[in-house]
TIGU-853922 format. One record per residue (C-alpha): residue in one letter; x, y, z; residue number from 1. Coordinates in Angstrom, 1 decimal, decimal comma. Example, Ala and Ser with C-alpha at 12.3 -4.5 7.8 and 13.67 -1.06 7.14 Angstrom:
2
ATOM   code       xx       yy       zz   pos
ATOM      a     12,3     -4,5      7,8     1
ATOM      s     13,7     -1,1      7,1     2
This chain:
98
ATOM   code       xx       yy       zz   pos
ATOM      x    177,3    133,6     99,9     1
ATOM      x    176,8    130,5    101,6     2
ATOM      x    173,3    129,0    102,1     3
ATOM      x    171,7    130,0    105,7     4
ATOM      x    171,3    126,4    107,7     5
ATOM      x    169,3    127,7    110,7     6
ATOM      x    166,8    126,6    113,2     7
ATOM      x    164,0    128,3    111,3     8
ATOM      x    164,9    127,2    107,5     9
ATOM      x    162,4    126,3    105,1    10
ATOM      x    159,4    127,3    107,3    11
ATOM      x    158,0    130,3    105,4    12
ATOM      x    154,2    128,9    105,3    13
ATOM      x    154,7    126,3    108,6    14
ATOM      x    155,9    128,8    110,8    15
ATOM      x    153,2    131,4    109,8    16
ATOM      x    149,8    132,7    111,0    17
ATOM      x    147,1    133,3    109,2    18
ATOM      x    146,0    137,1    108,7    19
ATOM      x    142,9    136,7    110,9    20
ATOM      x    144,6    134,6    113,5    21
ATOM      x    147,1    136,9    114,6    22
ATOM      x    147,9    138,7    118,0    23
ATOM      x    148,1    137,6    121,7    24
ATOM      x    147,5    134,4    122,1    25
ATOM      x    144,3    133,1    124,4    26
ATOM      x    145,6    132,9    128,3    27
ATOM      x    143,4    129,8    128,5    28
ATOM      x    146,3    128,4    126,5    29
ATOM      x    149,0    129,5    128,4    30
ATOM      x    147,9    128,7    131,5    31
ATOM      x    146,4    125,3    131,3    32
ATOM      x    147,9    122,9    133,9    33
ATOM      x    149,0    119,5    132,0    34
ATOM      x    150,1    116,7    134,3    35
ATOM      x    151,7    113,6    133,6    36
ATOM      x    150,9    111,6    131,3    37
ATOM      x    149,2    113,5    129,5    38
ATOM      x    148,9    113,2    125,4    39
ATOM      x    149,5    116,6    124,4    40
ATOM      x    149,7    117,8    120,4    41
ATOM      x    152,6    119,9    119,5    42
ATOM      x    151,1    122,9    117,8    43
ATOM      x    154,0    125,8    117,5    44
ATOM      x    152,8    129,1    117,6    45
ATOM      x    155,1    131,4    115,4    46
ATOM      x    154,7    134,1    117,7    47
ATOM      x    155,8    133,1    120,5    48
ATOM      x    159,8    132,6    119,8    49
ATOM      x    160,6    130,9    123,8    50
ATOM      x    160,6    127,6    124,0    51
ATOM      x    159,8    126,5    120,6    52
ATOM      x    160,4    123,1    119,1    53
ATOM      x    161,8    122,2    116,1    54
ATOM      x    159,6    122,1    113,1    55
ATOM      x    159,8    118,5    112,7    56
ATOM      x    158,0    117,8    115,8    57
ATOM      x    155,1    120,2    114,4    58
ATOM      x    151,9    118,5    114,5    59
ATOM      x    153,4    115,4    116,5    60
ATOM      x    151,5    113,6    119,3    61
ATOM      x    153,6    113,3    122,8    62
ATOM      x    153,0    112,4    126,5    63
ATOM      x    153,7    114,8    129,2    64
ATOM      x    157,2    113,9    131,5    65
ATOM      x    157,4    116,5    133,6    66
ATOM      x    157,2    119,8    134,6    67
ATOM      x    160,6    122,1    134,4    68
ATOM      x    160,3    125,4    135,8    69
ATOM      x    157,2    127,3    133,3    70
ATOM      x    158,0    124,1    130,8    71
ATOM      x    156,8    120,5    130,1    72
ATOM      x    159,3    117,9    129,0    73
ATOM      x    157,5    115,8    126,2    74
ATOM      x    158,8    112,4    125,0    75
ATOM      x    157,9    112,8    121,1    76
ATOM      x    158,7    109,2    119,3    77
ATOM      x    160,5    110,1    116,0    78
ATOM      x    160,8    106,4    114,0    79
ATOM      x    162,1    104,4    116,4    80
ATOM      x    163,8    107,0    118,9    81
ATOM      x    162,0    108,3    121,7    82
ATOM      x    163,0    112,2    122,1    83
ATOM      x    162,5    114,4    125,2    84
ATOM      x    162,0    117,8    124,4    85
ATOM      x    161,8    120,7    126,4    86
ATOM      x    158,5    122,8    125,3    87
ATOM      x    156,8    126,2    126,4    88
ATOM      x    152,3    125,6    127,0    89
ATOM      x    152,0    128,6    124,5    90
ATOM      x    153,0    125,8    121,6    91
ATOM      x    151,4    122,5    123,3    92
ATOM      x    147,3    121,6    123,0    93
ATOM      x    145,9    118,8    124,9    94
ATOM      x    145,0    115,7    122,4    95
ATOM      x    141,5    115,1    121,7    96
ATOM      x    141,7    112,0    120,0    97
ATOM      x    140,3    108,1    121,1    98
């Protein structure tokens, strides 16, 4: 049987919660408001399965585009490539960092 190549492959312990940090996510979450510009962290949660990025932007820093429809558009740079991807809030945190 061939070997499965899909969008989830080789993410057993990336694409997995914790025991104790499992169930609905926080609405704070959901419903924060990012604008423009803004430097966002890509943080996929494995629960929600709408709107997820691929697992090689997982931990990436990106800035906020635009809004589309419940969505951001994120430009992610991957080596020298800048990417825009299209990502749900439930798998977005805003960036703390200096």
């Amino acid at each position: 049987m061939a070997k499965s190549r899909g969008f989830r492959r080789k993410t057993r312990s990336l694409l997995r919660k914790k025991p104790r940090e499992r169930g609905k996510l926080g609405l704070s979450r959901i419903l924060y408001r990012y604008q423009p510009g803004d430097k966002v962290v890509i943080k996929i949660d494995p629960s929600v399965h709408k709107g997820m990025p691929h697992r090689r932007y997982h931990g990436k820093i990106g800035i906020i585009q635009a809004r589309r429809g419940r969505a951001y558009e994120v430009a992610v740079t991957q080596g020298d490539a800048v990417k825009q991807i299209i990502v749900l809030p439930e798998h977005l945190q805003l960036h703390k960092g200096g």
